[in-house]
N, C-alpha and C positions, 0 to 999 in steps of 0.2 A: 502731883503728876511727875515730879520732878524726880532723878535718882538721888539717894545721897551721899553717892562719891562722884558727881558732877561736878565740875567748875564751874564756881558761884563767879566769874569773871573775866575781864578780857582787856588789857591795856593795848589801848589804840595809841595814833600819837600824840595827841593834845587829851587823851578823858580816859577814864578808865569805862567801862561799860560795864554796867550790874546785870547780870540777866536775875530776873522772876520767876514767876512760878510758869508763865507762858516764855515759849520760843521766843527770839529774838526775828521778827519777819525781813529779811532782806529782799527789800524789790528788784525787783530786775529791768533796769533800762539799756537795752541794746542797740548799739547806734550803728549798727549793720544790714548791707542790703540782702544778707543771705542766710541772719540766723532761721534754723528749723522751724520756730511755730509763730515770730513776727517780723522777721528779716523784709527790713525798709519802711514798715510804719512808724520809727522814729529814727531816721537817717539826717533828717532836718536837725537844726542843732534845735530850733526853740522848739520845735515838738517833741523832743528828747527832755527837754528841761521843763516844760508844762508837763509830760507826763511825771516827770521826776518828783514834780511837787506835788500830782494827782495823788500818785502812792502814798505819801508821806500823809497827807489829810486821811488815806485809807487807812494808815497804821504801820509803813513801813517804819521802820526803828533802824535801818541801814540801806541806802541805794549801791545797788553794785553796776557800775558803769563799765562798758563793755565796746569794743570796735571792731573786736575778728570775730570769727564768727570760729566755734571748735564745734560745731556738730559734726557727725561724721562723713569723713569722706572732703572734708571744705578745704578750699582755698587758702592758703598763707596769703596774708598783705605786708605790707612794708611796715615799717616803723614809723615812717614817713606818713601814711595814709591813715597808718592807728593814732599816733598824732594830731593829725586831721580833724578827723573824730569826734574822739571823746576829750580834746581839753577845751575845747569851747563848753563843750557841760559841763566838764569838772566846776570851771571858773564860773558857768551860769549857776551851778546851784549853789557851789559853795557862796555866791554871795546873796543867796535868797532864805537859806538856809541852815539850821544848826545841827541837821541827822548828819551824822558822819558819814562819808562817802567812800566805798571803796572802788577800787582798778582795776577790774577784771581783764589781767596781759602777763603773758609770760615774758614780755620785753625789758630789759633793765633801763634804756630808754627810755619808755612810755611811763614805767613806772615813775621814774625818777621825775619827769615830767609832773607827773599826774599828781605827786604829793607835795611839789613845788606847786599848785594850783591849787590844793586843797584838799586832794582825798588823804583820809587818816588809815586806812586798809590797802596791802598791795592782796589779790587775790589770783593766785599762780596755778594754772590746773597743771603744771609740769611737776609740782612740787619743789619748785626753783631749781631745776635741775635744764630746764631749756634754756639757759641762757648764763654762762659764766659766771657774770658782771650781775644776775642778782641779789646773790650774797651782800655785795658790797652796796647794795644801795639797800637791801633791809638792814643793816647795820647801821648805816651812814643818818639814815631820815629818822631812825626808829620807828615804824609804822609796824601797826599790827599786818602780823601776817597770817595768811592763811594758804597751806601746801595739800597738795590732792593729790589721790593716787590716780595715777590715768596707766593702764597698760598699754604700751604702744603708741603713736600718736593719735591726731584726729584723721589722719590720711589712712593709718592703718587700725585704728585700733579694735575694728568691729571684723576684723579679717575671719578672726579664728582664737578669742578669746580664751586661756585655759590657764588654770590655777589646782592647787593638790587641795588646794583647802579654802576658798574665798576667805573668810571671814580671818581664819589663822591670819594668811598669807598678808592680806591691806594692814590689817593688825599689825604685824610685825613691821612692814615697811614702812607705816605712817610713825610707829614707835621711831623706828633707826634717823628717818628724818629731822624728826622732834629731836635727837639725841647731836643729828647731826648742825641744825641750826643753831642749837644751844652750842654746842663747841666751835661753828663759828663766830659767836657775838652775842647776837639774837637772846635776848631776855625771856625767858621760859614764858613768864607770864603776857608775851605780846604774840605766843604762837595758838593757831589754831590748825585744825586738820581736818580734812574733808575726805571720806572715802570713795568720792567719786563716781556718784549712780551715775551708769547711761556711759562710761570711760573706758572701753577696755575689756567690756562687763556681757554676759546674754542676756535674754531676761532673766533666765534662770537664777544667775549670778545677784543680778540684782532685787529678787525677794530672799533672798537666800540673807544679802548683806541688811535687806529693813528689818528682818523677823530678829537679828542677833543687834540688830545697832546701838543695846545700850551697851556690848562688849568695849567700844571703842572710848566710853567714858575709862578705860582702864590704862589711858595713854597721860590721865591727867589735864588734859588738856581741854580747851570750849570745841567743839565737835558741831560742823557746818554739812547738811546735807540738802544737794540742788537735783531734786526730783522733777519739779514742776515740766508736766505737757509730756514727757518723754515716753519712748514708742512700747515702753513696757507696760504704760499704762493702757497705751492702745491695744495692745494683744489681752491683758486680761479682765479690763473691762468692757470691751469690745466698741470703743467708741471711736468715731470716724472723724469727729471733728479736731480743729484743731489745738482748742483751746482745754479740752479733753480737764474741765475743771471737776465735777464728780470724783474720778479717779486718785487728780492731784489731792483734793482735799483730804479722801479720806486716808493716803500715803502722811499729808501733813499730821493729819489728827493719832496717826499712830506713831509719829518722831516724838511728837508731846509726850504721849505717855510714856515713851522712853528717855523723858527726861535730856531731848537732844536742845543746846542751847541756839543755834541757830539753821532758819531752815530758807532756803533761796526762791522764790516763787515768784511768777508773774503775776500773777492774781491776788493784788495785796487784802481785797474789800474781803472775798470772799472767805477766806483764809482766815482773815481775823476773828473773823466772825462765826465760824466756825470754831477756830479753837476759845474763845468767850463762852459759845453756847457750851461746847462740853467742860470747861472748868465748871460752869455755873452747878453743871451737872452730878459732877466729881465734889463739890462743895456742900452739896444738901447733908 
């Protein structure tokens, strides 16, 4: 299923990660009272860190831990509050656990925190570009990173979306990032890049970027795409609920075949299991 100018790889800070012939599943633990489709069911730290291990027994192979909440139109919190947050999980899982964990904050604080506790991933939706100071802590800790393209912020970024080209345009800019991390420090092989479904994006924008997404293996880099629950799936597969897992899935089961090395989901069981049944498929 895989392409073969994929990166077979991904230096975190303590392991190197192999990816397989399947996605890499990163779960989704949100320890916010406002994300979009679970904001406040794991606000608790220990129900934050029971689910964290729920996933992992699913199949997650990466926890990404999370305290603000970037849907659109959301609140900014403090550093202080993100803090808060997510290092009592960090510190819960990391000592339950050997999945690597990543930080989902554009904070150089929180990050720096977060990998002082244990996560081996800082996971930046600004493309480290919201925060000075975090250049110098993805240098400083070496953690893998991973930059996304977001148009605009989360306050505005669904305003009035427009691009000459999607696909070009994230293309080019997740490129220039990669080129520019590398020239600050940043070891090639510990970058990854997401181009950021649901950021900046219409829906339009965003089938437009799943139908080409193995273009973006042209950056050389391990390639993260966090579709899960979001409202593009609502519009065309017409589902009201909110866990809108049908849709997710079968977005998941076509990143596979495009050879994308990791994909962000809340849904770790189903997911799996799904992409199991169609290798099995692909395998006869």
């Amino acid at each position: 299923m895989n392409q073969v100018n994929a990166c077979r790889n991904w230096q975190l800070k303590n392991r190197v990660l192999e990816f397989g012939t399947l996605p890499c599943i990163m779960g989704i633990v949100n320890v916010t009272p406002d994300s979009f489709s679970d904001g406040g069911r794991y606000s608790d730290h220990a129900a934050a860190v029971a689910h964290g291990l729920k996933l992992i027994e699913q199949g997650a192979g990466i926890l990404d831990i999370g305290g603000e909440s970037t849907r659109p139109y959301s609140t900014p919190v403090s550093a202080e509050d993100e803090l808060a947050r997510v290092i009592p999980v960090i510190e819960g899982l990391a000592d339950r656990t050997d999945v690597p964990i990543s930080i989902d904050t554009s904070k150089a604080e929180v990050a720096l925190a977060a990998v002082n506790a244990g996560a081996e991933i800082i996971n930046d939706v600004t493309g480290l570009e919201g925060d000075p100071a975090m250049i110098d802590v993805a240098v400083q800790t070496s953690a893998g990173i991973c930059a996304m393209h977001m148009q605009g912020t989360p306050q505005t970024m669904q305003d009035d979306p427009r691009y000459e080209d999607v696909v070009a345009d994230i293309l080019g800019y997740l490129a220039q990032r990669r080129d520019w991390l590398i020239e600050q420090g940043v070891q090639r092989d510990r970058i990854c890049l997401d181009p950021g479904i649901g950021f900046g994006k219409s829906h339009e924008h965003n089938l437009t970027l799943l139908a080409h997404v193995a273009r973006f293996h042209e950056t050389g880099c391990p390639i993260l795409v966090g579709h899960s629950r979001k409202g593009f799936i609502k519009k065309y597969s017409h589902d009201e609920t909110a866990a809108r897992i049908p849709g997710t899935l079968a977005v998941s089961l076509n990143l596979a075949r495009a050879g994308i090395q990791v994909i962000r989901v809340h849904d770790v069981l189903e997911t799996r299991q799904g992409l199991l049944m169609q290798q099995a498929i692909h395998d006869v």
